[in-house]
Structures are given as structure tokens and as C-alpha cells.
C-alpha positions as CSV (number, residue, x, y, z in Angstrom):
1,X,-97.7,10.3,-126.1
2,X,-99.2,7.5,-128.5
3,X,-95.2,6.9,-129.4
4,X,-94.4,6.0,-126.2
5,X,-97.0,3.8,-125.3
6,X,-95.3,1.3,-124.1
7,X,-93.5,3.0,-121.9
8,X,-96.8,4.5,-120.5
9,X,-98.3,1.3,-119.8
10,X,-95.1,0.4,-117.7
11,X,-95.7,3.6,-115.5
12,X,-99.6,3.1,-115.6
13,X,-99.0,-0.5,-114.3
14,X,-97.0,0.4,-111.6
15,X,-98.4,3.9,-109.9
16,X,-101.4,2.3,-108.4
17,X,-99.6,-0.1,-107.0
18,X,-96.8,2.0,-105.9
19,X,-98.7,5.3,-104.1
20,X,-100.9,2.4,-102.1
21,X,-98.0,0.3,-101.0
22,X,-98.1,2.1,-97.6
23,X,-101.9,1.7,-96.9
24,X,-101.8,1.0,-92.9
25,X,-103.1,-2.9,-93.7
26,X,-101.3,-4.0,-96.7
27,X,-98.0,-2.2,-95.6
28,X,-96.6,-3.8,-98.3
29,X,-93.7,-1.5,-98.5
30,X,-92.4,-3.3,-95.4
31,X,-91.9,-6.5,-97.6
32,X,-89.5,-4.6,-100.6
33,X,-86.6,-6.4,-98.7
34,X,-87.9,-9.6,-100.3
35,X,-90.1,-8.4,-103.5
36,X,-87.4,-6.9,-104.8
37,X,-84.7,-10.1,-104.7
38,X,-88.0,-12.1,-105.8
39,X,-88.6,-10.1,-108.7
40,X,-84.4,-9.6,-110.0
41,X,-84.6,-13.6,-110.2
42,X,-87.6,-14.3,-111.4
43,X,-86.6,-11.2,-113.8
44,X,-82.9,-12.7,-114.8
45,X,-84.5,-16.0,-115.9
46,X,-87.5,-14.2,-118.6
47,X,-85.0,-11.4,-119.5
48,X,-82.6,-14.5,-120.7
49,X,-85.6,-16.1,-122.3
50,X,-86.7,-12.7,-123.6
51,X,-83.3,-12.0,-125.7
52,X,-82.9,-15.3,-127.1
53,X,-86.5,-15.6,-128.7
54,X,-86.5,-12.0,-129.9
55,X,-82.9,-13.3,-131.6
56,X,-84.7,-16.2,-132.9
57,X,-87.4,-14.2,-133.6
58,X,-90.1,-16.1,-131.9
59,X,-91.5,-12.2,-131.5
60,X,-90.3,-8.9,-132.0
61,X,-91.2,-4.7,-130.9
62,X,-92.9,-2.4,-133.1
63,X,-90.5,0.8,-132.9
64,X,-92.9,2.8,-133.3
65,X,-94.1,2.2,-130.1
66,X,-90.9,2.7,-128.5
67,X,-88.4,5.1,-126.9
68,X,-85.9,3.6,-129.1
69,X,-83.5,2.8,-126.0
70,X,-82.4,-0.5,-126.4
71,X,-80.1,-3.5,-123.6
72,X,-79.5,-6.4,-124.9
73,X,-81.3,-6.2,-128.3
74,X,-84.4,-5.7,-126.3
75,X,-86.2,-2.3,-125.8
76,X,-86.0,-0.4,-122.4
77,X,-89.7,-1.0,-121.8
78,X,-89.0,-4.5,-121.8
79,X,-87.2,-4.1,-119.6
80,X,-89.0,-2.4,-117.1
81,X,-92.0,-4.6,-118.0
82,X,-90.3,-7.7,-115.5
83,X,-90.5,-4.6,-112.9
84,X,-93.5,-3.3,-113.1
85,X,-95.5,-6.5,-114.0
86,X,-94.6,-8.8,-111.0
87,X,-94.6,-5.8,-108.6
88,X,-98.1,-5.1,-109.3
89,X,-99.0,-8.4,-109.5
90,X,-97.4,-9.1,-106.0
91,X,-99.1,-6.5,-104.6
92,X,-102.2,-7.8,-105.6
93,X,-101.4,-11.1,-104.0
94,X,-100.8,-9.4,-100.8
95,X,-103.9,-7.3,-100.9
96,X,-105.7,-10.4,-101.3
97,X,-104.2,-12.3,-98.3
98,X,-104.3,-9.3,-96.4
99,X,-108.1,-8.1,-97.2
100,X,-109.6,-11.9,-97.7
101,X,-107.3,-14.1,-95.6
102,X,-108.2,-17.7,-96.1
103,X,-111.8,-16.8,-97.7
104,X,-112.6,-18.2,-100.9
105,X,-109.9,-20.6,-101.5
106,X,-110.1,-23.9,-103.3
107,X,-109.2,-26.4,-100.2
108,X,-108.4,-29.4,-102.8
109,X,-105.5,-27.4,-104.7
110,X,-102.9,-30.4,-105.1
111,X,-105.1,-32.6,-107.1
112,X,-105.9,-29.5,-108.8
113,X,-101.9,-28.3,-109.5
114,X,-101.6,-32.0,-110.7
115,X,-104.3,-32.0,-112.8
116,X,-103.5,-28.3,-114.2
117,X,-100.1,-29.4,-114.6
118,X,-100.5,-32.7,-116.2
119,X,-102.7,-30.7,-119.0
120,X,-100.3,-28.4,-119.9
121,X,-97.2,-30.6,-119.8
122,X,-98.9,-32.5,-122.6
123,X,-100.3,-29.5,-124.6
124,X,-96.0,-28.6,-124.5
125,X,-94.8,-31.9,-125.5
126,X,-97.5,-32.1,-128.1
127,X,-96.3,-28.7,-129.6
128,X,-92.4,-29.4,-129.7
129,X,-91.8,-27.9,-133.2
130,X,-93.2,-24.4,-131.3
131,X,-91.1,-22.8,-129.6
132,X,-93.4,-20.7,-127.5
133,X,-95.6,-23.1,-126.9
134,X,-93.8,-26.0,-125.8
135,X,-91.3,-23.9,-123.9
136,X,-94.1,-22.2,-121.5
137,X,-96.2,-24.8,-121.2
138,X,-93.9,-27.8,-120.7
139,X,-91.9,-25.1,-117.7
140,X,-95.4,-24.5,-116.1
141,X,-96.6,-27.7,-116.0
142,X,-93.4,-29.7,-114.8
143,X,-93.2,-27.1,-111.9
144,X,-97.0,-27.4,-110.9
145,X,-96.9,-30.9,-111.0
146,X,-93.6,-30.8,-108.8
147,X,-95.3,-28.7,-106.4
148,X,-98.5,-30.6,-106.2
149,X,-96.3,-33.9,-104.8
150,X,-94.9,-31.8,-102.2
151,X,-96.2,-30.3,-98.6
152,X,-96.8,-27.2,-100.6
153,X,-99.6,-28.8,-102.7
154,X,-102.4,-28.0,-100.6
155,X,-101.4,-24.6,-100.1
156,X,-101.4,-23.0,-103.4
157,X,-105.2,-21.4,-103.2
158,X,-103.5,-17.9,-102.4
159,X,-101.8,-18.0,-105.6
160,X,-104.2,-19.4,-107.8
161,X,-106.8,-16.7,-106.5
162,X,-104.4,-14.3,-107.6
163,X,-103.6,-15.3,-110.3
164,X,-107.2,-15.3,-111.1
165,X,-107.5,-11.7,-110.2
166,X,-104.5,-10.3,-112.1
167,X,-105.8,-12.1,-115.2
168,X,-108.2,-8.7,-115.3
169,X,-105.3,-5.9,-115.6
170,X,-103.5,-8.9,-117.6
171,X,-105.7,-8.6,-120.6
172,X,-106.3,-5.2,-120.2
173,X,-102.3,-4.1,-120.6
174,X,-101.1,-7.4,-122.8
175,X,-104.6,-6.5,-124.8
176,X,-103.0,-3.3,-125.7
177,X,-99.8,-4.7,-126.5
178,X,-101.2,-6.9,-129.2
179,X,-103.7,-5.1,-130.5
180,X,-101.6,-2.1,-131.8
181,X,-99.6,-4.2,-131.8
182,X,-96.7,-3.3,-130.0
183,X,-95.2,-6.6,-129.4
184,X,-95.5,-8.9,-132.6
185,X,-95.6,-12.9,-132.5
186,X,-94.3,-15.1,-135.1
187,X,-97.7,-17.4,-135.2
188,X,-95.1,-20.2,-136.8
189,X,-93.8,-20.4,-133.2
190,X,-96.8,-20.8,-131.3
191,X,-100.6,-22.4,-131.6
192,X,-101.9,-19.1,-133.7
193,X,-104.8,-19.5,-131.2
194,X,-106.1,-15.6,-129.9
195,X,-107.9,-14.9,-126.7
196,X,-108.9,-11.6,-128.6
197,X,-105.7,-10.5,-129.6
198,X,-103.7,-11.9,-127.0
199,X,-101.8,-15.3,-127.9
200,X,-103.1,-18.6,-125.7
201,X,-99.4,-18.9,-124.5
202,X,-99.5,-15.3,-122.7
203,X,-101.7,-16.0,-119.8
204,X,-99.5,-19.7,-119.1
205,X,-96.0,-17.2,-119.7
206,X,-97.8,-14.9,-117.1
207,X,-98.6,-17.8,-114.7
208,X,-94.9,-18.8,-114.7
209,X,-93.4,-15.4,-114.4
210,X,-96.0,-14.9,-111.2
211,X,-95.1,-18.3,-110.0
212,X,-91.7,-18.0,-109.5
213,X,-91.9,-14.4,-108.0
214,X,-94.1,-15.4,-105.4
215,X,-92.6,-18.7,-104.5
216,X,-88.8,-16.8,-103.9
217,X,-90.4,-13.8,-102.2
218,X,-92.4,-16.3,-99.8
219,X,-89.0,-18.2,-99.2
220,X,-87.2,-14.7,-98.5
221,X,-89.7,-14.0,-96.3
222,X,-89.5,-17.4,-94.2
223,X,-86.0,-17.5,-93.9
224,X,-85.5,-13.5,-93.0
225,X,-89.0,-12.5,-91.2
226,X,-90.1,-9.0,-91.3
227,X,-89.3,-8.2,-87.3
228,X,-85.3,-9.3,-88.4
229,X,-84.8,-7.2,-90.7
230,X,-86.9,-4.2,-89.5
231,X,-86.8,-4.7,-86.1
232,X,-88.3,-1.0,-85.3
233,X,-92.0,-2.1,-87.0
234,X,-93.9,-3.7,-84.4
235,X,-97.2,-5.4,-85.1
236,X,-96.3,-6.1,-88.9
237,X,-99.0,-8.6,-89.2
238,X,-96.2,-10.2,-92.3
239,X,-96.5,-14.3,-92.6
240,X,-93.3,-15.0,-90.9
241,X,-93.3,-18.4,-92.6
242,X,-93.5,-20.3,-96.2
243,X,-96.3,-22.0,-95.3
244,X,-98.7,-19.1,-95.6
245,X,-97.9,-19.5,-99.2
């Protein structure tokens, strides 16, 4: 079983998830139309990212974590991980807006995108001659400050409150991974700074990969709402509009 880890954690990450996607409130099998186009792009984008710096060798996968099956120089789990990952971490954006609504959320959140994205835009540009580093952080922060000059600024508090909560499993899986380790980093290419055993880069590569999820499954969602294209489930309760985002 320990061979496969990998593998495991993919499956782990995705059953809860999965078996409560049809709880009554959530019902968040009724929004797959648009999670899964969300999660192919967002997907097609990393998995590009993923092969080139595992050719460059910015990191690289312990096989003896693996099942040895391997796409694109880059091992089936991997794979599976830009599945798994933003489907449980879109579910637990929807369980948040479904369960909390508008509770809790920062009402000031473009300054704050502005001021988040300002930060790491110059963290990336100070850190050109690393390619992790400057890569993640310059994409994040060039995208928040984008949105946080447009009428989506002062709606990103659903977003950044889940992001905050998926940090939790975050660590707990990409803990794992590092620790065994089952992915290996090339420390010349990034900041060699550790949040444990986790690289400072993960949680910012995260962010990104969340970000762009949500913001095409919000714009599927606005474009094709849930009573067009199932037509048969009344009383959804879906946000029929990108706004909600």
C-alpha cells in the first residue's frame, strides 16, 4: 500500500468529496456541467507547466512512490492530482457559500487583492533567476491585481475564505508529499524556504490553480445557468450569475 501512496492520497482526496456531492443542500453534483470544463482548463494550463519543469527539472517523483504509469514524462498520479485537487477544493467552496452564505467575509477585498497582489508580484520579480518562484508568484499576483481593478474586486471574499479553508487538507496531503518525499524540489529553483516540509511556493501554486478553477466554473455557470441545462431540477438554489463569485 505504502508503494502506492501517491496514488492513495489521490483517492483519499477525492472520496469525501465525491460520496457527499449529492447532500440535499450542497447538490453539488448538479454543477459537474461546469466543474468539470473548469477543472480540464485550469488542468491543461498546470499539466503544461507540470511537464516542462519536471524536464527542466525544477522538481521530480520518487518512483518509489509510484505506480510506475507514466503520460507525458509525468506519473499517472500527477495526473489525476489536477482532478482530484480542484474537485475537492471546489466542493469546499460551494459548501461554504452554500452552508455560510455571505457570513464572515472580508467586505474590503479589492484593496486587499491589490495589496496581496502587489506583494507577491515583487517577491516574483525579485526572484527571476528561480524558476518556481518567480513563475507562481509573478502569475498570482498580476492576476489578483487585474481582478482587484475590475467590478470583480469587491467580490472575491468567497474565494479567499476558501481558500483559507482548503489550506487545512492542503498541508495535510502536500505535507505528505514532501515529507516522504514523494515529490522532490530542486531548492536551486526556488526560495529554499519550508513551511514544515512544504516549499513557500506551494500554497501561492495552490492559490493559482484554485483561482482559475473557480473563476471559469463561475463564468460557466453565468453564461449556462443550472435550470438551462437541467431543466427537470427545480428549486436548484445554484448562483445563476458571475457575480455571486
Amino acid at each position: 500500500m505504502m508503494d502506492y501512496i501517491y496514488l492513495w492520497l489521490n483517492i483519499g482526496t477525492l472520496a469525501f468529496p465525491l460520496l457527499l456531492s449529492f447532500d440535499r443542500k450542497v447538490a453539488f453534483f448538479r454543477r459537474w456541467y461546469a466543474l468539470f470544463p473548469a477543472i480540464a482548463f485550469a488542468g491543461g494550463i498546470f499539466i503544461i507547466w507540470d511537464v516542462w519543469f519536471t524536464e527542466m527539472g525544477v522538481w521530480s517523483f520518487n518512483p518509489a512512490y509510484l505506480t510506475g504509469i507514466y503520460l507525458l514524462n509525468l506519473p499517472l498520479e500527477e495526473w489525476l492530482f489536477f482532478l482530484t485537487i480542484p474537485y475537492a477544493c471546489v466542493f469546499i467552496y460551494d459548501c461554504l457559500n452554500a452552508y455560510m452564505g455571505n457570513k464572515l467575509l472580508l467586505k474590503q477585498t479589492a484593496p486587499l487583492s491589490l495589496g496581496i497582489g502587489s506583494v507577491l508580484l515583487l517577491i516574483g520579480l525579485s526572484n527571476l533567476d528561480l524558476w518556481y518562484t518567480s513563475i507562481t508568484f509573478i502569475s498570482m499576483g498580476l492576476l489578483l491585481i487585474l481582478v482587484s481593478r475590475s467590478t470583480l474586486g469587491s467580490q472575491l471574499g468567497k474565494f479567499y475564505r476558501a481558500y483559507l479553508v482548503h489550506l487545512i487538507p492542503f498541508f495535510t496531503v502536500n505535507g505528505v508529499l514532501t515529507a516522504l518525499p514523494v515529490v522532490m524540489y530542486n531548492d536551486a529553483e526556488n526560495v529554499g524556504i519550508r513551511l514544515g516540509t512544504v516549499p513557500a511556493e506551494d500554497p501561492i501554486y495552490s492559490m493559482l490553480l484554485l483561482f482559475l478553477t473557480i473563476t471559469v466554473y463561475e463564468f460557466i455557470q453565468a453564461k449556462f445557468p443550472v435550470k438551462r441545462a437541467f431543466p427537470s431540477v427545480p428549486n436548484a438554489n445554484i448562483p445563476s450569475s458571475y457575480d455571486s463569485y
